[in-house]
C-alpha positions as CSV (number, residue, x, y, z in Angstrom):
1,X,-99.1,-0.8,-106.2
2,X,-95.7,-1.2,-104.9
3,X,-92.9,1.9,-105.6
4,X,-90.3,0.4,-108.2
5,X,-86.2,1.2,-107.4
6,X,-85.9,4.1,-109.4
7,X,-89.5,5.7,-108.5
8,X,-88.1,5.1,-104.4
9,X,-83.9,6.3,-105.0
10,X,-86.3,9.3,-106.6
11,X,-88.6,10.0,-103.8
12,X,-85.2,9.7,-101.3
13,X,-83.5,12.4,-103.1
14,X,-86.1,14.9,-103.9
15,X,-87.7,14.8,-100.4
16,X,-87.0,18.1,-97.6
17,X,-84.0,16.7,-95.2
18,X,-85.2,16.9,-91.5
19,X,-84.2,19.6,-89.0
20,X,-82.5,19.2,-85.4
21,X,-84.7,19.2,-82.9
22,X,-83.4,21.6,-80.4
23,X,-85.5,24.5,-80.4
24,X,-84.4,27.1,-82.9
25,X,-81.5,25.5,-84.8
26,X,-82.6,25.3,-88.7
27,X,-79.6,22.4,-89.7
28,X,-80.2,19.2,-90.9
29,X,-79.8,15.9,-88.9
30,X,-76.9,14.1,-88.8
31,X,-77.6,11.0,-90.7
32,X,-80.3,9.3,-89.4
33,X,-80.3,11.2,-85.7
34,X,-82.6,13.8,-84.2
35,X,-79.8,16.5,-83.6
36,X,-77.8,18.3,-86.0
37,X,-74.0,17.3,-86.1
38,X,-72.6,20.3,-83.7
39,X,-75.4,19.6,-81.1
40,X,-74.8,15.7,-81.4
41,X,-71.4,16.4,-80.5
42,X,-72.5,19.0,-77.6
43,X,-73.9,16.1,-75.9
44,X,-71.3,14.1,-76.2
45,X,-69.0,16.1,-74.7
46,X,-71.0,18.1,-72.1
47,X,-74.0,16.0,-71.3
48,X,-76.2,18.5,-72.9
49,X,-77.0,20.3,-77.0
50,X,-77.9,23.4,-75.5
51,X,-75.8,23.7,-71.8
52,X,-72.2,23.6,-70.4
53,X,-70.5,21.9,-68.1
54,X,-70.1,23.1,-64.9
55,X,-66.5,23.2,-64.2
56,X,-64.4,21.3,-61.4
57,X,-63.5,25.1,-60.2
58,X,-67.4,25.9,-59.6
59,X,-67.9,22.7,-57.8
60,X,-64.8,22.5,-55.3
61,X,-66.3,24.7,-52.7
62,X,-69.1,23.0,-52.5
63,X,-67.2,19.8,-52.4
64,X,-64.8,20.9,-49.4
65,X,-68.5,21.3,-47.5
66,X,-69.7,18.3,-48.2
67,X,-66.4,16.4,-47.5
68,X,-66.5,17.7,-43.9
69,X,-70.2,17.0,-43.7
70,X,-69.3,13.3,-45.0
71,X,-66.6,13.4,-41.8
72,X,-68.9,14.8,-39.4
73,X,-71.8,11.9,-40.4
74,X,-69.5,9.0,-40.5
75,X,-68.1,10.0,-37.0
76,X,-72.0,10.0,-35.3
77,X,-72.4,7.1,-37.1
78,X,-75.0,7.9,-39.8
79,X,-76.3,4.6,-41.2
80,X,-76.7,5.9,-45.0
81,X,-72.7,7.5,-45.1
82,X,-71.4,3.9,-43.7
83,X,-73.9,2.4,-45.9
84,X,-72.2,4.4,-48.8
85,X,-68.8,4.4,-47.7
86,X,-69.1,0.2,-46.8
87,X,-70.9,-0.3,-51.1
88,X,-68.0,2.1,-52.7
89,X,-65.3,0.2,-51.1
90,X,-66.7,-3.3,-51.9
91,X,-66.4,-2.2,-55.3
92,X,-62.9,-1.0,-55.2
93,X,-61.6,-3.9,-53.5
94,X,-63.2,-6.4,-55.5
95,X,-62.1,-4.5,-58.8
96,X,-60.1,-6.6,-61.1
97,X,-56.5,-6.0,-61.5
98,X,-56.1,-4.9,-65.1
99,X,-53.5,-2.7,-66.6
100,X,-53.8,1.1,-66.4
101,X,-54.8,1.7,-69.9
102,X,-57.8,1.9,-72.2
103,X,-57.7,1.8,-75.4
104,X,-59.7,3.2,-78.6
105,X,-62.0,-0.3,-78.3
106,X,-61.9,-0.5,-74.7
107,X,-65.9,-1.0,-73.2
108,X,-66.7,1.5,-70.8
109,X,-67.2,-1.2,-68.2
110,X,-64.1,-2.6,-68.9
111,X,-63.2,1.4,-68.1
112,X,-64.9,1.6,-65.1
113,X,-63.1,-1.3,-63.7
114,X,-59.9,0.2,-64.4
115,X,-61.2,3.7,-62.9
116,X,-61.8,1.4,-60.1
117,X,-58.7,-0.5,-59.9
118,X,-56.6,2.9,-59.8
119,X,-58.3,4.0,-56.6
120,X,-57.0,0.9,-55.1
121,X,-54.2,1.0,-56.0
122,X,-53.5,4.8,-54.9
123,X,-55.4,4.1,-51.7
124,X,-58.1,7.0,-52.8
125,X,-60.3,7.9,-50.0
126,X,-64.1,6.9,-51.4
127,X,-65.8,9.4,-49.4
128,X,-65.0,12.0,-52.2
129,X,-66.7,10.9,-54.8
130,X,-69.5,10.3,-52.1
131,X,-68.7,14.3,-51.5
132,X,-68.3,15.3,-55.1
133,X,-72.2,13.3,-55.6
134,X,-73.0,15.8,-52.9
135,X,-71.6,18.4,-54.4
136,X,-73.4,18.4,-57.7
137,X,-76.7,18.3,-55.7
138,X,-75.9,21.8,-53.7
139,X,-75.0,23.2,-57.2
140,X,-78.1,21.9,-58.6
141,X,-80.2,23.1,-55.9
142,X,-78.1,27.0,-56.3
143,X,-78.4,27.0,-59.6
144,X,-80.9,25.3,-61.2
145,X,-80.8,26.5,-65.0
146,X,-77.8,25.1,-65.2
147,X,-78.8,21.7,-64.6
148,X,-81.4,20.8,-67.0
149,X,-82.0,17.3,-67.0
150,X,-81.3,13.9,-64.7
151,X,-78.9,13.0,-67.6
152,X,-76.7,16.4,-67.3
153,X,-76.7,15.7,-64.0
154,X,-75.3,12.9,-64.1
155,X,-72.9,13.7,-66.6
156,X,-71.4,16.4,-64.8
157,X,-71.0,14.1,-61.6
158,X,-69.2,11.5,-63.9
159,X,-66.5,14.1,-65.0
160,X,-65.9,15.2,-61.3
161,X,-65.3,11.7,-60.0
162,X,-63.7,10.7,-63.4
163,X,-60.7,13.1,-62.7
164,X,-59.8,11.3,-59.2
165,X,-58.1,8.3,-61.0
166,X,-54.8,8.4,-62.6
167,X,-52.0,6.8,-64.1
168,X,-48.7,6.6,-64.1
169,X,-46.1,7.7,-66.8
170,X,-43.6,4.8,-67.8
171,X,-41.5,5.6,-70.1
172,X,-39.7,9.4,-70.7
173,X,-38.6,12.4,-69.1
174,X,-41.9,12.2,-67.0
175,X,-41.3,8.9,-65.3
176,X,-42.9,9.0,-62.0
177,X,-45.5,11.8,-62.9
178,X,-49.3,11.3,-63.0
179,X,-52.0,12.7,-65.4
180,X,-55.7,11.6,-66.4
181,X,-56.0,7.9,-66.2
182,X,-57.7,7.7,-69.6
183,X,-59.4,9.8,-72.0
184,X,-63.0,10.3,-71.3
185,X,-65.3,9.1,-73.7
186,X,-68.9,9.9,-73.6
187,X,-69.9,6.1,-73.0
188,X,-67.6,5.8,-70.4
189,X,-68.4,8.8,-68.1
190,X,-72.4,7.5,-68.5
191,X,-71.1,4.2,-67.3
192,X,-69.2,5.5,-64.0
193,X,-72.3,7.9,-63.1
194,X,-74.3,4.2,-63.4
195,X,-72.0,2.4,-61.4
196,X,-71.1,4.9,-58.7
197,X,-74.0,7.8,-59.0
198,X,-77.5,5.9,-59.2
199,X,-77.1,3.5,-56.4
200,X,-76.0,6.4,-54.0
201,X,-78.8,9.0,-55.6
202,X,-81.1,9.3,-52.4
203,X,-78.2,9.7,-49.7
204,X,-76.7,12.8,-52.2
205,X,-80.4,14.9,-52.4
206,X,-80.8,13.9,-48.7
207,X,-77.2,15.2,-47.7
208,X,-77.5,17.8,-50.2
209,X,-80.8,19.0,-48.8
210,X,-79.6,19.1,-45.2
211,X,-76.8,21.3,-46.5
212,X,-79.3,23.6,-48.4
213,X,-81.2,24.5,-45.8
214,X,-78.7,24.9,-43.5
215,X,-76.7,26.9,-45.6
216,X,-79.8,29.5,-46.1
217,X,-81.1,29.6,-42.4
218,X,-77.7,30.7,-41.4
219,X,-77.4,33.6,-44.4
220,X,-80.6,34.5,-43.9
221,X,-81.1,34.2,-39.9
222,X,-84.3,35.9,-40.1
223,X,-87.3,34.3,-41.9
224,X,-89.7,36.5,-44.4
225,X,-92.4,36.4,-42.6
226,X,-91.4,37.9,-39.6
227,X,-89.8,40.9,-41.7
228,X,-93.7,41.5,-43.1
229,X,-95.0,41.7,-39.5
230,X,-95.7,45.5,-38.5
231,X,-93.2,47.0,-35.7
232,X,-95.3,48.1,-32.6
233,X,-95.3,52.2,-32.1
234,X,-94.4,53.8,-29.2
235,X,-98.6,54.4,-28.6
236,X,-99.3,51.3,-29.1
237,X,-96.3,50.3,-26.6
238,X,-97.3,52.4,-24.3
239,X,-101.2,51.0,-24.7
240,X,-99.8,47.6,-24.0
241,X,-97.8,48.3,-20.6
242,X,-101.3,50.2,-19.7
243,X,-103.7,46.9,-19.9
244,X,-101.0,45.0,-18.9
245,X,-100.7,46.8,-15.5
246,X,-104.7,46.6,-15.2
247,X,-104.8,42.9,-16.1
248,X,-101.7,41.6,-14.9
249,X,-100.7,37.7,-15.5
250,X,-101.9,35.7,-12.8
């Protein structure tokens, strides 16, 4: 037998609301999400309900590295740096010309396409945001609790690259100054880790990698395994140079 109006408006208003689902947080969903409102807004501002962003400060060192790595690759001629280097400035040259502004109902490709635009027209070197996509893969490799998911990651790489494009002031006592091309909406720094991180995914964890372990064999020049193998005694030394002059090498 079907539920009447007023039996159903009933049933809606009597019934328990449902909880977030991030383990151990007891509010209610935010209309008809998964997450609680302060978690819903956690992701959208850091990529994550439960961890931060890692800042541009934490990153830079490990972007100066991979910058000179990028240098050192494209000079010998590595095929999957010109490969990269060749796709990211296809896309900056064939960027429409649009206006350096976005606003409030602006798509986030329509974004993008200004993000790339401004690198154009600044004559910005691509091979840092192939560096700062480097970068973001040594951290995650360091530090791995901070990097939880494939879509923190890629958040975090969208805010580094995002803050490479700006725009000019027109008007004012600031005429001629520079500052953040647009403001960064969530949609829009998912859309520029799309465009510029996922295509270029497999040349970051491969450089990244490389840099890993070369980073650790040269802080820790001597392996673990050797340091658990026993130190010969001076009996035992002196046993050795015994058989050896009995039973020398032929």
């Amino acid at each position: 037998m079907p539920t009447d109006w007023s039996q159903r408006s009933q049933q809606i208003a009597t019934r328990l609301p449902r909880i977030c689902e991030v383990p151990g947080c007891k509010l209610p969903t935010y209309r008809v999400g998964r997450m609680c409102l302060p978690h819903r807004q956690q992701v959208r501002e850091k990529g994550h309900p439960t961890v931060g962003r890692v800042s541009i400060v934490e990153l830079r060192p490990w972007h100066h590295l991979a910058l000179h790595f990028v240098a050192k690759q494209e000079a010998s001629n590595h095929p999957g740096i010109l490969a990269a280097v060749e796709f990211l400035d296809f896309l900056t040259r064939t960027a429409p010309d649009v206006a350096d502004r976005a606003g409030r109902w602006t798509r986030p490709q329509e974004r993008v396409s200004i993000y790339l635009a401004l690198l154009r027209r600044d004559a910005v070197d691509v091979r840092s945001i192939i560096a700062w996509g480097i970068a973001c893969e040594l951290h995650r490799m360091q530090h791995p609790t901070r990097w939880p998911d494939a879509e923190h990651a890629a958040y975090q790489f969208g805010i580094a690259v995002a803050c490479i494009a700006r725009k000019r002031v027109r008007s004012g006592a600031s005429v001629g100054r520079t500052h953040d091309a647009f403001k960064k909406s969530a949609g829009y720094i998912r859309e520029l880790a799309r465009t510029l991180r996922d295509p270029l995914l497999p040349l970051f964890v491969k450089a990244a990698k490389h840099l890993h372990d070369t980073t650790e064999h040269t802080s820790h020049p001597v392996s673990a395994s050797a340091l658990h193998h026993p130190f010969i005694s001076k009996r035992e030394r002196q046993q050795h140079d015994r058989h050896s002059i009995q039973h020398p090498r032929r």
